[in-house]
C-alpha positions in Angstrom: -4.4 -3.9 2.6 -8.2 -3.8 3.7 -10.6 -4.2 6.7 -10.6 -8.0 6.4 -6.7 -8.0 6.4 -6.4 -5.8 9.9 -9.1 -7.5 11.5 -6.9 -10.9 10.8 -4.1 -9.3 12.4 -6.1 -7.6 15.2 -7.4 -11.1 15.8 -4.3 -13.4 15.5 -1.0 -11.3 16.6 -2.2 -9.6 19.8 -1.9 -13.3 20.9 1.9 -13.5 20.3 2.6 -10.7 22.1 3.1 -8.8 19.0 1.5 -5.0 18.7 1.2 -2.7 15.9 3.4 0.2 16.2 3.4 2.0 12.6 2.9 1.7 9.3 4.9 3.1 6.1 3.2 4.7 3.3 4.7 5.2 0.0 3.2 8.3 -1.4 4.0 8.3 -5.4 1.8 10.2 -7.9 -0.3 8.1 -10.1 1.5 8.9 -13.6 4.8 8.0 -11.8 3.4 4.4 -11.1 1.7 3.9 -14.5 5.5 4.5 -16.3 6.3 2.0 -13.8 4.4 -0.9 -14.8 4.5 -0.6 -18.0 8.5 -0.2 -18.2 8.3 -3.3 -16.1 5.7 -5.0 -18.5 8.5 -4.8 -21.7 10.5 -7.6 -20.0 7.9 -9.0 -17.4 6.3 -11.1 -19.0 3.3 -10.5 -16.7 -0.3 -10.1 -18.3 -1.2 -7.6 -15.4 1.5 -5.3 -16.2 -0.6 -2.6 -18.8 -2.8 0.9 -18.0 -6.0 -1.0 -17.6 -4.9 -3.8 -14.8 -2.6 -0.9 -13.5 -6.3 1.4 -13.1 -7.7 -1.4 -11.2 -4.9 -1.6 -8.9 -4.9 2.2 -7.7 -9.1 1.9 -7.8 -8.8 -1.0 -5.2 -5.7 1.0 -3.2 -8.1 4.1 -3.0 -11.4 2.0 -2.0 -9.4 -0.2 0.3 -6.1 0.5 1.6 -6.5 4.1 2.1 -9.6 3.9 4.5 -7.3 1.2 6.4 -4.4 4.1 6.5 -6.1 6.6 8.0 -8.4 4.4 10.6 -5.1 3.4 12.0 -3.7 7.0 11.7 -6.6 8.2 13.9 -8.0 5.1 16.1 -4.5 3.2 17.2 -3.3 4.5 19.8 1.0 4.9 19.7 0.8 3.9 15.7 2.7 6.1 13.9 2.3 6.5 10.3 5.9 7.4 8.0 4.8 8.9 4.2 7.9 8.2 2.5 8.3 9.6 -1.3 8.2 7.3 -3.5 8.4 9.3 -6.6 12.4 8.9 -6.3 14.4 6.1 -8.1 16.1 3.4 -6.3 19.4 5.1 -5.8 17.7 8.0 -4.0 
């Protein structure tokens, strides 16, 4: 999710013998993910669920996750990174 969330795991795993072999990124175009929330916000009943939360969220994925992304897709060593569509519906 960020820099503080990978060095946890770099700190704490390696330990048990666990290692880090990929990651999966859902790629999904922003509009896409805005219908999203808001069809889920009819009948969530979450506050969060609207454009303006919803901005915030792919603000902090940009600043954040992405940088984490491609650090791992260029500095770990036998981590491969999957991009999966995620513009499909569940049945696809």
């Amino acid at each position: 999710r960020n820099f503080d969330n990978l060095q946890g795991w770099c700190d704490i795993m390696p330990r048990s013998g666990t290692s880090l072999l990929g990651t999966l990124v859902f790629d999904c175009p922003v509009e896409i993910l805005q219908q999203r929330i808001l069809s889920r916000g009819e009948t969530s009943g979450r506050t969060d669920d609207n454009l303006v939360s919803a901005r915030k969220r792919f603000d902090t994925f940009v600043e954040q996750t992405c940088p984490v992304v491609e650090a791992l897709e260029r500095e770990v060593r036998d981590c491969k990174t999957v991009h999966i569509d995620g513009s499909n519906g569940l049945e696809e």
